[in-house]
N, C-alpha and C positions, 0 to 999 in steps of 0.2 A: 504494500500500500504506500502508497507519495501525499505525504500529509505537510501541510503549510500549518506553522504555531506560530502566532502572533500575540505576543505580551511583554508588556514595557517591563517584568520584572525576570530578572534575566535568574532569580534561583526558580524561578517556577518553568523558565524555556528551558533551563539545564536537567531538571527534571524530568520534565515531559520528554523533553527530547530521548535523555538515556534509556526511558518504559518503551520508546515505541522502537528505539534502535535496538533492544533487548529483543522485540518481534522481527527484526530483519525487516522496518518500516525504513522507507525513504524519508528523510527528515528533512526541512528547509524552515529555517526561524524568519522572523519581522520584527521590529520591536514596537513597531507600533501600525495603526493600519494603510498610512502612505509609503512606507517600507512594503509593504507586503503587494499594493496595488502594483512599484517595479518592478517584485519578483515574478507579478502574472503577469509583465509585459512582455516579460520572456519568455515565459511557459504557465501555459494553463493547465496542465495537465495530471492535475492532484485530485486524489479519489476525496478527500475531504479537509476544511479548514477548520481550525480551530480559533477562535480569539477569546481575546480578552475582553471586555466594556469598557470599562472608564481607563485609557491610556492618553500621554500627550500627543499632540499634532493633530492624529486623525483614529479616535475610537472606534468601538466597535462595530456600533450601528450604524456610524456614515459607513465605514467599510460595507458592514451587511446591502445597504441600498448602493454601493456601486456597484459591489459583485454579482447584484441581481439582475442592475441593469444593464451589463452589461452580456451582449448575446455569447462571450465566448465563456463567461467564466458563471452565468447563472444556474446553472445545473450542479455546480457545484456545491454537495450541500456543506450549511454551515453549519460549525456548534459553536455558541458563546457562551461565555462561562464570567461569573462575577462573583466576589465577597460580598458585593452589594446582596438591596433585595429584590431577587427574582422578580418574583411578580411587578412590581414596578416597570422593571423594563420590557417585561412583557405587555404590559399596559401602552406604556408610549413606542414600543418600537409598531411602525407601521405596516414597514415587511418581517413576518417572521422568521425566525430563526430556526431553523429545522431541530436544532435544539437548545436549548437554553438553562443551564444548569449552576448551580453556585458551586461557590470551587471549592472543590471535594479535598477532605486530609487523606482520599486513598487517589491519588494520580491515577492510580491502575482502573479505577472503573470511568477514568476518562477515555481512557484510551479502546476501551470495549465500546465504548456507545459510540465512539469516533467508526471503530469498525465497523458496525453493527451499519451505522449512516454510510457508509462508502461502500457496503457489500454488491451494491449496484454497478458500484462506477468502475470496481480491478477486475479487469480484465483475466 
């Protein structure tokens, strides 16, 4: 699986990253979501996105409404994931988020629901 992590805190990318590189996952970091929108300029080709919410420059949810609008990278699905509170931003975010989750103390069952959303897209 080729998964995109995007979060301004770089022990939660180190993380996440190690859980899914443990799965023999293709990994690519952002640190925040106008970082991540360069990386799709180059390649779209990731079974699933993960972010973050509330990061600087460019969050989660403008991220979520590019990547929807945009026709190469909308099918990609997304999970966001927050400290904050859930519901909240499920409230104001206007496109949803295929999943939306607060950030778990077991990383590992991030990475399951990341597959679980990408089982469509590997090939």
């Amino acid at each position: 699986m080729r998964v995109l992590l995007v979060d301004d805190d770089v022990l939660h990318l180190l993380i996440l990253k190690r859980i899914f590189e443990t799965s023999e996952d293709t990994v690519v970091t952002a640190k925040n979501g106008q970082e991540a929108l360069q990386v799709l300029k180059s390649s779209t080709d990731f079974h699933v996105i993960l972010t973050d919410i509330s990061m600087p420059v460019m969050d989660g949810v403008e991220l979520l409404a590019k990547l929807k609008s945009n026709g190469k990278t909308k099918s990609i699905p997304v999970i966001g994931f927050t400290s904050g509170d859930v519901n909240y931003y499920r409230e104001i975010t206007k496109i949803p988020f295929d999943s939306l989750v607060p950030k778990p103390s077991d990383f590992s069952d991030l990475r399951l629901l990341a597959q679980e959303k990408a089982k469509f897209q590997v090939n």
